[in-house]
N, C-alpha and C positions, 0 to 999 in steps of 0.2 A: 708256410705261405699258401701250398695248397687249400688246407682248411680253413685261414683266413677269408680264402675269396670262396668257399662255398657257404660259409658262413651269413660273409655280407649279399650273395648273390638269393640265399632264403630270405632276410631282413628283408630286401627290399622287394621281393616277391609278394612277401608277406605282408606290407605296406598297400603295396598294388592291389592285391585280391582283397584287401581291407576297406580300402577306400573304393573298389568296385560294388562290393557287398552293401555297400551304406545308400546307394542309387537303386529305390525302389525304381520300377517301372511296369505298376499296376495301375488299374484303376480305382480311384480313390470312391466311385461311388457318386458323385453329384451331377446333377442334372441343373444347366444355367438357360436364363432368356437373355440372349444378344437383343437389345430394343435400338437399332438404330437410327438416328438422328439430325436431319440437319439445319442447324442452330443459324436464326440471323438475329436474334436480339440476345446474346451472349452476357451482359448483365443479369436483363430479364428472367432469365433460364436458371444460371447459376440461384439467384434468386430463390425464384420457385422452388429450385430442389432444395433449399436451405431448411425455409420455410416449411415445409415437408417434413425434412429428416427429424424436428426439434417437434413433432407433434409428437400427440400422445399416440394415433393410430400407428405412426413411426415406430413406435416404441413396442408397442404389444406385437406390431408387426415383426421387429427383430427377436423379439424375447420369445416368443409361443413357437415362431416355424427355426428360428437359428439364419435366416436369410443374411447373406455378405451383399452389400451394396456399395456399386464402386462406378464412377464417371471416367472414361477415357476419350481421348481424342483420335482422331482417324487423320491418315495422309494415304492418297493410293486407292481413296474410295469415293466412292457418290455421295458418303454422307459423312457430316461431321466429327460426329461423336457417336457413342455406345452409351448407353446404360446396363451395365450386368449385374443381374441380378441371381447370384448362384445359392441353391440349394442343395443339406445334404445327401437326398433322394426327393423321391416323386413322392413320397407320402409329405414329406413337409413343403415340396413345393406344393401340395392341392391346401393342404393348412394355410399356407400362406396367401394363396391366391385368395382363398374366401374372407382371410384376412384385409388385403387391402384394397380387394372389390369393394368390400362393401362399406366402406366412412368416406363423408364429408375430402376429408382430407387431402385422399389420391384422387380423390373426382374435380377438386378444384387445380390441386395440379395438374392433371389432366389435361383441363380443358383450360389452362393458361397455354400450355403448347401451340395453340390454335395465334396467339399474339406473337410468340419467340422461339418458333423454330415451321420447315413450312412441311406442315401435315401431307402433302399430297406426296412426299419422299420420304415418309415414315416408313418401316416394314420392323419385323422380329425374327427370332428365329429362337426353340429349344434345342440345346445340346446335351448329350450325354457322353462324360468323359469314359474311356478305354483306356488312355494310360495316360500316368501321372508323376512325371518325376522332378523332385526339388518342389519344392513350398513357391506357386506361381506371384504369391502373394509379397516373396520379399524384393520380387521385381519390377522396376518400374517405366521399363518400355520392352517393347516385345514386337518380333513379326509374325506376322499370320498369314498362313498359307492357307486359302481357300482353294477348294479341288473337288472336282466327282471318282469315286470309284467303282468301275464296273459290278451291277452287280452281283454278290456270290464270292467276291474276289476280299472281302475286306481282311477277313485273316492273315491271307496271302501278305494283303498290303502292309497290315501293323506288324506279322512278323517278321520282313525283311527290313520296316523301318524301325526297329527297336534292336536287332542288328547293327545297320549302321552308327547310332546314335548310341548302342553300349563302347563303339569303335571311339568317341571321338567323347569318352566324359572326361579324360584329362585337358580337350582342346576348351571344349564348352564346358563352362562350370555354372549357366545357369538354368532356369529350370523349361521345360518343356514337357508336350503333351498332345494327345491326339482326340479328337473327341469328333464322336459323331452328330451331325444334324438329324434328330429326331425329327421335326418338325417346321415348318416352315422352308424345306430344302428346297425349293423351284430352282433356285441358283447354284446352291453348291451341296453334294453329300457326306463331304469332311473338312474338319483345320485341323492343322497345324499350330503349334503354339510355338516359339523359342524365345525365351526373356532373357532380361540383363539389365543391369542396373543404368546403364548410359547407351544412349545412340550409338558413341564412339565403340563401346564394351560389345555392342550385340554385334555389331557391320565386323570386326574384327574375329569377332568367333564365327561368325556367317561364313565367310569367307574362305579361312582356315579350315572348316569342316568341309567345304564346299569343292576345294581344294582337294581335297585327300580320295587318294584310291577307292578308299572304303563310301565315297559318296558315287566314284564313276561305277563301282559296281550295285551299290541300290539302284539308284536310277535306270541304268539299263534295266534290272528286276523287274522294277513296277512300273516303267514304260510304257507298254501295250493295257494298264489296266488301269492308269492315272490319267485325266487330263486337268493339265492346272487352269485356274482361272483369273486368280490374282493375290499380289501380295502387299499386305498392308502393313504400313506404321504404326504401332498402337501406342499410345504412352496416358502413364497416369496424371489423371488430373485432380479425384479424392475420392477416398472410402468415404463413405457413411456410416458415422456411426453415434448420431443424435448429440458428439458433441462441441 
């Protein structure tokens, strides 16, 4: 009997440290432009970006840099929607930029935005991820936590929150990540990512992690070196991908 239950007590050990192991929490390496948004002629828009994706400039633009191009919706913010455009570093984000700088194509999109969404609440921002876990792409709403961290302090920050969050991969099973605002930060110095496949799916793991010890001690950690700014809804509304 004894060596029954030390038996099943390794299995499921072995289970655990298995299914730990399989949760990278590196950075995957890409550099994205948040282009945010706020739409009032929401046919018009969708539209334009169709019309777009099925060009040819479209097309060389995916194929030459590797660019992911994806539409999201906003709740929790000043502006409607997102357009991200992620690349797999900064060498093919400057390929790509010169890419759809320069055709016809993105300049008439462009400058349809001026008819169906109001330019004077445009902004951007580039980010670069630090850590990456779970493929963000098999999920299709997410909250975002925008925040400043002191600076000098960011290590600090990622390695107490990467801590917490190896605490709670049986509670949350979907994917998340931490990335910094390279560029365009006036507002905020880091997000936060956490996805899930449903509203209902993410509010329940939120919650549950939120809940747990292992969150009341991050939080006091990075207390004195975070301040938060706001947290957003995000949910999918379509990849691009010319077809």
């Amino acid at each position: 009997m004894f060596i029954k239950l030390i038996i099943s007590f390794l299995f499921i050990t072995s289970i655990n440290l298995l299914s730990d192991e399989t949760v990278s929490m590196e950075s995957d390496g890409t550099v994205a432009e948040f282009n945010y948004l706020t739409v009032t002629d929401p046919a018009s828009f969708m539209m334009a970006l169709d019309r777009f994706d099925k060009s040819d400039c479209a097309k060389k633009w995916r194929e030459e840099s590797g660019v992911l191009v994806s539409l999201w919706s906003l709740r929790g913010s000043g502006s409607s929607h997102f357009i991200l455009v992620v690349y797999e570093n900064y060498e093919m984000m400057e390929k790509g930029r010169a890419i759809f700088s320069s055709c016809k194509d993105s300049a008439y999109m462009i400058k349809s935005f001026q008819d169906n969404t109001d330019t004077d609440r445009s902004w951007n921002w580039i980010s670069e991820n630090l850590v990456a876990a779970r493929a963000w792409t098999n999920n299709t709403a997410f909250a975002k936590y925008n925040f400043n961290i002191e600076p000098g302090h960011e290590s600090h920050y990622m390695n107490s929150w990467k801590n917490f969050m190896s605490s709670q991969l049986n509670t949350f099973d979907g994917s998340f990540g931490l990335n910094r605002i390279a560029y365009g930060n006036r507002y905020v110095s880091h997000m936060v990512y956490l996805g899930a496949n449903s509203m209902d799916q993410l509010d329940k793991g939120i919650k549950s992690a939120t809940a747990s010890k292992e969150y009341m001690d991050f939080a006091s950690d990075v207390s004195s070196i975070r301040q938060n700014i706001n947290v957003e809804l995000v949910q999918l509304v379509k990849f691009y991908t010319g077809e």
